[in-house]
C-alpha positions as CSV (number, residue, x, y, z in Angstrom):
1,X,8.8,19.4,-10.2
2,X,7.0,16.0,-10.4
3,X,7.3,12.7,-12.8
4,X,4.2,14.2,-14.6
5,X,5.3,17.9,-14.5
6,X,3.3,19.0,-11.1
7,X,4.3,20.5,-8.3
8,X,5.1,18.6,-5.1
9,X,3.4,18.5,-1.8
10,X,5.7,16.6,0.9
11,X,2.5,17.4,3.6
12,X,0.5,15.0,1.9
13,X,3.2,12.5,2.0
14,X,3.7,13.1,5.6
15,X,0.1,12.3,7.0
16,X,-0.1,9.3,8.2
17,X,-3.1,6.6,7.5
18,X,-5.1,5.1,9.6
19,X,-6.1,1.8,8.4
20,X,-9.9,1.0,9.5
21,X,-10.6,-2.4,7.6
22,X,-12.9,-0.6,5.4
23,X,-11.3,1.6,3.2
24,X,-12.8,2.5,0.0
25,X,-11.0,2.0,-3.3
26,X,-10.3,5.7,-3.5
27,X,-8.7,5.6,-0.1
28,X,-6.3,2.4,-1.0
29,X,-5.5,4.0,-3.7
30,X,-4.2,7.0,-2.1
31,X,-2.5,5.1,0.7
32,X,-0.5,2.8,-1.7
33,X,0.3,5.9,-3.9
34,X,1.9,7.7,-0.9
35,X,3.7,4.5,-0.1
36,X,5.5,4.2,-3.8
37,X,5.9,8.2,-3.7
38,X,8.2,7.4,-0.8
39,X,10.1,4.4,-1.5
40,X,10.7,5.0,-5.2
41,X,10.8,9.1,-4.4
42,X,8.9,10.2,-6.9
43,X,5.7,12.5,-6.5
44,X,2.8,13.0,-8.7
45,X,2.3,9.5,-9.2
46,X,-0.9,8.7,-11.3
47,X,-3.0,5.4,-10.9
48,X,-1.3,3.7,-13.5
49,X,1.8,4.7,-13.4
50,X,3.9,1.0,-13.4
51,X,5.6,0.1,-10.4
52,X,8.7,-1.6,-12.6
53,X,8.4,1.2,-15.4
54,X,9.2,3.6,-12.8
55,X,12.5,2.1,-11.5
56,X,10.9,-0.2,-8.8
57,X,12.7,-3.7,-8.6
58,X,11.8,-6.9,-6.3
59,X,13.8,-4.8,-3.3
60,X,11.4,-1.9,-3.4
61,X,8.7,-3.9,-3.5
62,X,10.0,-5.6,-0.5
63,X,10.0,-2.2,1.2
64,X,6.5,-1.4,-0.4
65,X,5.2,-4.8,0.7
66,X,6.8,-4.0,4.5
67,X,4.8,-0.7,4.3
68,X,1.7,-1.8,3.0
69,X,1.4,-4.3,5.7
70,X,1.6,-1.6,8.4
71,X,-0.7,0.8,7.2
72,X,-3.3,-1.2,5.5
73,X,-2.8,-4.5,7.8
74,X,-2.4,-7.0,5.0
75,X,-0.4,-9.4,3.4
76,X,0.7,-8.9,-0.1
77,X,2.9,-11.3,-1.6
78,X,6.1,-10.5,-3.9
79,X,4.5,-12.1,-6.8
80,X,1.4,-9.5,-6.9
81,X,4.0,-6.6,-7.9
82,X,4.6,-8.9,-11.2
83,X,0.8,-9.3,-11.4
84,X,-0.3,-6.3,-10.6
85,X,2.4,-3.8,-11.3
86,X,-0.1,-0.3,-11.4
87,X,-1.6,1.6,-8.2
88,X,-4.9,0.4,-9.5
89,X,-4.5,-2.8,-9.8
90,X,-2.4,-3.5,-7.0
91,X,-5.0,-1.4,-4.8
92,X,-8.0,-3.9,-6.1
93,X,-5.5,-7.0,-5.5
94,X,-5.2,-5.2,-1.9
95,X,-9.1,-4.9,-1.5
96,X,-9.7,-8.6,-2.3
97,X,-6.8,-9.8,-0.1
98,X,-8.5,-7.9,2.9
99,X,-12.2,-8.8,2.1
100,X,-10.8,-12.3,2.2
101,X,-8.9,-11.7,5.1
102,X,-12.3,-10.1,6.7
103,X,-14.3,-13.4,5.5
104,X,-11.9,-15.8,6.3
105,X,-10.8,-16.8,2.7
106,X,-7.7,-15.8,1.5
């Protein structure tokens, strides 16, 4: 049984993502909610769900932040978990930081 009373799926968890540079918001989205399913262990996580409201702290962001970078090759600071405390709008933070990164602007 899930936060939000659904049944889990630990295959969907499992499948790994391969980050292309071009990811559409659905797809961030997805990836970043598979990352938090993992670190915080929760399933059936819904866009926004609260990172800190769920029992994240600045040490599971860490790990979040450590994850992100290696599936979605970017650069999130701590500070953008305070900001940004939801899937959604950490996933848009996430799609500005790489279309930056892509343009050179950051």
């Amino acid at each position: 049984m899930t936060l939000h009373g659904q049944s889990t799926d630990s295959t969907a968890q499992q499948s790994p993502q391969t980050p292309t540079g071009t990811d559409s918001p659905a797809e961030l989205r997805a990836t970043i909610t598979r990352i938090w399913q993992d670190v915080l262990r929760l399933d059936g996580l819904t866009p926004d769900d609260n990172f800190f409201e769920l029992g994240g702290h600045s040490l599971t962001a860490s790990q979040v932040i450590s994850r992100m970078r290696h599936a979605l090759q970017v650069e999130v600071p701590l500070p953008a978990f305070f900001d940004h405390p939801t899937i959604a709008e950490l996933a848009a933070f996430t799609a500005a930081q790489r279309a930056g990164a892509a343009t050179g602007v950051q």
